[in-house]
C-alpha positions as CSV (number, residue, x, y, z in Angstrom):
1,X,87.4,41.5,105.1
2,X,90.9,41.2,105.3
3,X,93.4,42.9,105.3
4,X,96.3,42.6,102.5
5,X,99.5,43.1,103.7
6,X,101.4,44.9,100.8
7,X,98.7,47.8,100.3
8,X,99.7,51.1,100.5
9,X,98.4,53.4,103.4
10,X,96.0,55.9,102.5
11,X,97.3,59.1,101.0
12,X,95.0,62.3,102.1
13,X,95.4,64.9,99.2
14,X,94.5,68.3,100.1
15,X,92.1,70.5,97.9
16,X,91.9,74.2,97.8
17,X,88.0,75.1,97.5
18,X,88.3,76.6,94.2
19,X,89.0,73.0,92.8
20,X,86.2,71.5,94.8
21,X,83.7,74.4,93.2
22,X,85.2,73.2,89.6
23,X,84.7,70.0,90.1
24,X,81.2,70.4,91.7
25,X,80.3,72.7,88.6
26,X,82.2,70.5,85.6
27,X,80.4,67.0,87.3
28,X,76.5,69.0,88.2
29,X,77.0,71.2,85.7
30,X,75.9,74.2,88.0
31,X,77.3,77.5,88.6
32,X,78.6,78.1,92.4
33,X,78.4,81.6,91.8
34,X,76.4,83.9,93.7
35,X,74.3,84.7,90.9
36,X,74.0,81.0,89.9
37,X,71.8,78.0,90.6
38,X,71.7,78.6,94.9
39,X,69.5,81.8,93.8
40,X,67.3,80.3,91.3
41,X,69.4,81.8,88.6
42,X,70.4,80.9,85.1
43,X,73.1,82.6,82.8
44,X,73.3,82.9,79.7
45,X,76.4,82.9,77.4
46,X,76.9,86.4,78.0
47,X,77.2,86.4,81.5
48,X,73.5,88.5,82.1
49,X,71.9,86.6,85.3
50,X,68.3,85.8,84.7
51,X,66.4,85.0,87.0
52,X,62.8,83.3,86.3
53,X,61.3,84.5,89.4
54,X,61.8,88.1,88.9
55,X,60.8,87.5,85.0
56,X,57.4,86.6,85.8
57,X,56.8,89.6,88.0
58,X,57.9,91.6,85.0
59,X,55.9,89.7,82.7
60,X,52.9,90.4,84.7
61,X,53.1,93.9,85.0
62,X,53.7,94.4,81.8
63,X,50.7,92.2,80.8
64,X,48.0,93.8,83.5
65,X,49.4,97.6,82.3
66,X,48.7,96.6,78.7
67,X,45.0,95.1,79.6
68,X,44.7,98.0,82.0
69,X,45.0,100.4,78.5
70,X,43.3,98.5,76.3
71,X,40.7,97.8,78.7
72,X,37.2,98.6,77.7
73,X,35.8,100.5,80.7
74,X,32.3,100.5,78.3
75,X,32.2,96.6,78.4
76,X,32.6,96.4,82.3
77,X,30.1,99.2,82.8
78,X,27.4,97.1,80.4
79,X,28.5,93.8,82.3
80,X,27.8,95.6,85.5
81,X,24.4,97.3,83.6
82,X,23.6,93.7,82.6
83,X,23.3,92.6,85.9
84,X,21.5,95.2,87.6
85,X,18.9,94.2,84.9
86,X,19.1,90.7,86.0
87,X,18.7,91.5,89.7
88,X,15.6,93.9,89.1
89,X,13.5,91.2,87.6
90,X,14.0,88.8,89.8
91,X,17.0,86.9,88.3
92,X,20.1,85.7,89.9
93,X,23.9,85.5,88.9
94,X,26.1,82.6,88.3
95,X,29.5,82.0,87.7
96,X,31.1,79.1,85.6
97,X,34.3,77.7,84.1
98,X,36.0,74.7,83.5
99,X,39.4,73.5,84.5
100,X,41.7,76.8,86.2
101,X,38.6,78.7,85.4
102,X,36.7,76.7,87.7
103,X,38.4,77.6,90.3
104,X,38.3,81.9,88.9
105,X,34.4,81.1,88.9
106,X,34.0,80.2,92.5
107,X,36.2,82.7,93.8
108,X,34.2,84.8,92.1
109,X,30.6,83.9,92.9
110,X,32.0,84.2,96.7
111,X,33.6,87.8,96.0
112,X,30.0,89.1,93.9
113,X,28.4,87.7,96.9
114,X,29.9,88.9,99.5
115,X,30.0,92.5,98.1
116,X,26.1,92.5,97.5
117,X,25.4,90.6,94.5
118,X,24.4,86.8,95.2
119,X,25.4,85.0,93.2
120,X,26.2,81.2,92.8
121,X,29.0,78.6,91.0
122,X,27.3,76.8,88.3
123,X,29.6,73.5,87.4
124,X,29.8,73.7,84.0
125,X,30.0,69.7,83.2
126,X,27.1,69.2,85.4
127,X,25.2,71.9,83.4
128,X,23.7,69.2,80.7
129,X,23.9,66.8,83.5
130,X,20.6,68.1,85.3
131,X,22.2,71.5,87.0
132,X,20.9,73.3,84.5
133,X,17.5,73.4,86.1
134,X,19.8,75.8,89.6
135,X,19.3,78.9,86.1
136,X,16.0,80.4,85.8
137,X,15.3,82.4,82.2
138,X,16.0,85.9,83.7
139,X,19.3,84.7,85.1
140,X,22.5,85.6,83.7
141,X,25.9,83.7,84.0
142,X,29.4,84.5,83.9
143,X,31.2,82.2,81.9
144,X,35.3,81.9,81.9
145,X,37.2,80.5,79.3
146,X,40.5,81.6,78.5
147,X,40.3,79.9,74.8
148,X,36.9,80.3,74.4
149,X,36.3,76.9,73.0
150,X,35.9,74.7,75.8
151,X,33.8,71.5,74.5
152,X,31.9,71.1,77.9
153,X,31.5,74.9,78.3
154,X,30.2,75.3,74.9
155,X,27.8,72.5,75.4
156,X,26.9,74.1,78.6
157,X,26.4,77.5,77.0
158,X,24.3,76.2,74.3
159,X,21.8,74.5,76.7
160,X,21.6,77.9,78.2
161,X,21.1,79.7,76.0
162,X,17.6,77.1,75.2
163,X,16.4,79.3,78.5
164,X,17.1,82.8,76.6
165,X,19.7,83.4,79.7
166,X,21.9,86.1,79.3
167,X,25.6,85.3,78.7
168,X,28.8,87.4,80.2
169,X,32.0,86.1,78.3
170,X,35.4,86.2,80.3
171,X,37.7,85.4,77.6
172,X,41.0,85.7,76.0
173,X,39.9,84.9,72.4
174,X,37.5,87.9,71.2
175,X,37.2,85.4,68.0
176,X,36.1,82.5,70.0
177,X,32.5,80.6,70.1
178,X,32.1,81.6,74.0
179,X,32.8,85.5,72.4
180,X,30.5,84.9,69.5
181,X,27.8,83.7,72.2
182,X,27.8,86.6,74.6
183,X,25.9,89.6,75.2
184,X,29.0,91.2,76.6
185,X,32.9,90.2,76.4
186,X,35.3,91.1,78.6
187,X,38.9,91.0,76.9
188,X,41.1,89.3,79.3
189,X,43.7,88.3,76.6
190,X,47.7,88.3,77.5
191,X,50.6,87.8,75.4
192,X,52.6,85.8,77.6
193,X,51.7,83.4,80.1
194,X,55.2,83.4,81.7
195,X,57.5,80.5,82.4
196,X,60.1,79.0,80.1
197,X,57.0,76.8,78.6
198,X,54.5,80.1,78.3
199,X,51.8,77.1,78.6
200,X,50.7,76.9,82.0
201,X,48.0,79.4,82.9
202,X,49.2,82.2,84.9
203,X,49.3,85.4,83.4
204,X,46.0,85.0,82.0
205,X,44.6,83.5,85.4
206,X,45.4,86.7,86.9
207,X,43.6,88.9,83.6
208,X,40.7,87.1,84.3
209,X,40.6,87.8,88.2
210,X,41.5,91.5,87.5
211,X,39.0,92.4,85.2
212,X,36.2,90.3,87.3
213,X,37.4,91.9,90.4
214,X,36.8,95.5,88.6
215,X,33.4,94.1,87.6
216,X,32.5,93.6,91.4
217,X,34.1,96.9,91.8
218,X,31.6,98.7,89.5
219,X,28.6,96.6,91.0
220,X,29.6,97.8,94.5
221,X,29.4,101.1,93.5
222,X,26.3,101.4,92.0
223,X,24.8,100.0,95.4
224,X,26.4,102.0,97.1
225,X,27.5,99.0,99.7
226,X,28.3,100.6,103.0
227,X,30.5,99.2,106.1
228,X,27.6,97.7,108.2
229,X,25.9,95.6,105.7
230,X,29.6,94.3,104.4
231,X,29.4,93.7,107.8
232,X,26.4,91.7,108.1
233,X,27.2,89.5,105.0
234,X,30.7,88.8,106.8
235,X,30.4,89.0,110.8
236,X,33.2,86.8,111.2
237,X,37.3,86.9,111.1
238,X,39.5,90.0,110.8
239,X,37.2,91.5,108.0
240,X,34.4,91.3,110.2
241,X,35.8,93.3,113.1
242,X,37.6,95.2,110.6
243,X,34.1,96.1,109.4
244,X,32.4,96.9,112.5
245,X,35.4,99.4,113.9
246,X,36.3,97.1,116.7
């Protein structure tokens, strides 16, 4: 390109940085603050720094201390009774869900197993799609459902149900059709999922896994599951040598 004669050179204005941060801030509409938007931060109009991060871990506290009171240690111990039932005639546990809760139920099914009660996922869409024949009439199932109204779970629980199999509700809705359907319920209800949307499951993702993880707790206890044969069940990894003392 060429060059035109008559322009002026190039002036080079200096800034301070405080007029580079307004500018930043009045064009981004960000904070260059410590407490702002480098941290994860918001502010309000008040100038209280909130961060969303650190909200959460409050919210959940706050929502496992109030399951944690209103917890009914009676409903875990007849889960738990339910089972041993199960087991002593012969009958087998599974674990199903749909959506997030599919993924609660095979965490589960691998936790109940590992700590002396086998137990399997059952995939709750395939259920009336011919897996309904992996549950036997003295099996029982665990089935999670945060609203308690899942269409494919419901379908899944009524063709159950055909086999007289015992049902064990994990759900946040105590007025729900899953509730209404189960010999026991465990309350896993929150107020608050957490996040600006309080949509997303979290909170209650975590209600669920607490109250099934006490469940496994009680089952463990009444077996009276010792070091070698947790050791057995899981030979391998850090657990596994963990187990055995090495």
């Amino acid at each position: 390109m060429g060059i035109i004669r008559d322009q002026k050179p190039i002036q080079t204005v200096a800034l301070e940085s405080s007029s580079l941060e307004e500018t930043a801030e009045s064009v981004m509409g960000v904070s260059s603050s410590p407490d702002g938007a480098q941290n994860g931060s918001r502010t309000e109009a008040n100038g209280i720094s909130l961060n969303p991060v650190e909200r959460f871990f409050d919210l959940v506290i706050e929502e496992l201390n109030a399951l944690r009171t209103r917890a009914e240690l009676d409903s875990l111990e007849r889960a738990a009774n339910l089972i041993l039932d199960c087991e002593s005639n012969g009958g087998r546990v599974h674990v199903t869900g749909i959506g997030k809760s599919e993924h609660i139920a095979r965490y589960v099914a691998s936790l109940l197993s590992s700590t002396g009660t086998p137990s399997y996922f059952l995939h709750a869409t395939e259920c009336i799609h011919g897996s309904a024949g992996q549950v036997c009439p003295n099996d029982i199932v665990i089935a999670i459902s945060n609203s308690g109204s899942t269409p494919e779970l419901l379908s899944a629980i009524e063709t159950l149900r055909e086999f007289h199999t015992k049902i064990i509700a994990v759900s946040g809705n105590p007025d729900s059709a899953l509730a209404a359907n189960a010999d026991v319920l465990l309350d896993a209800g929150v107020e608050n999922e957490g996040g600006d949307l309080n949509l997303v499951p979290r909170a209650s993702i975590l209600a669920k896994i607490y109250l099934l993880c006490a469940l496994s707790v009680s089952l463990e206890a009444h077996k009276g599951l010792t070091r070698e044969q947790y050791a057995r069940w899981h030979p391998g990894g850090a657990l596994g040598r963990l187990a055995r003392g090495e």
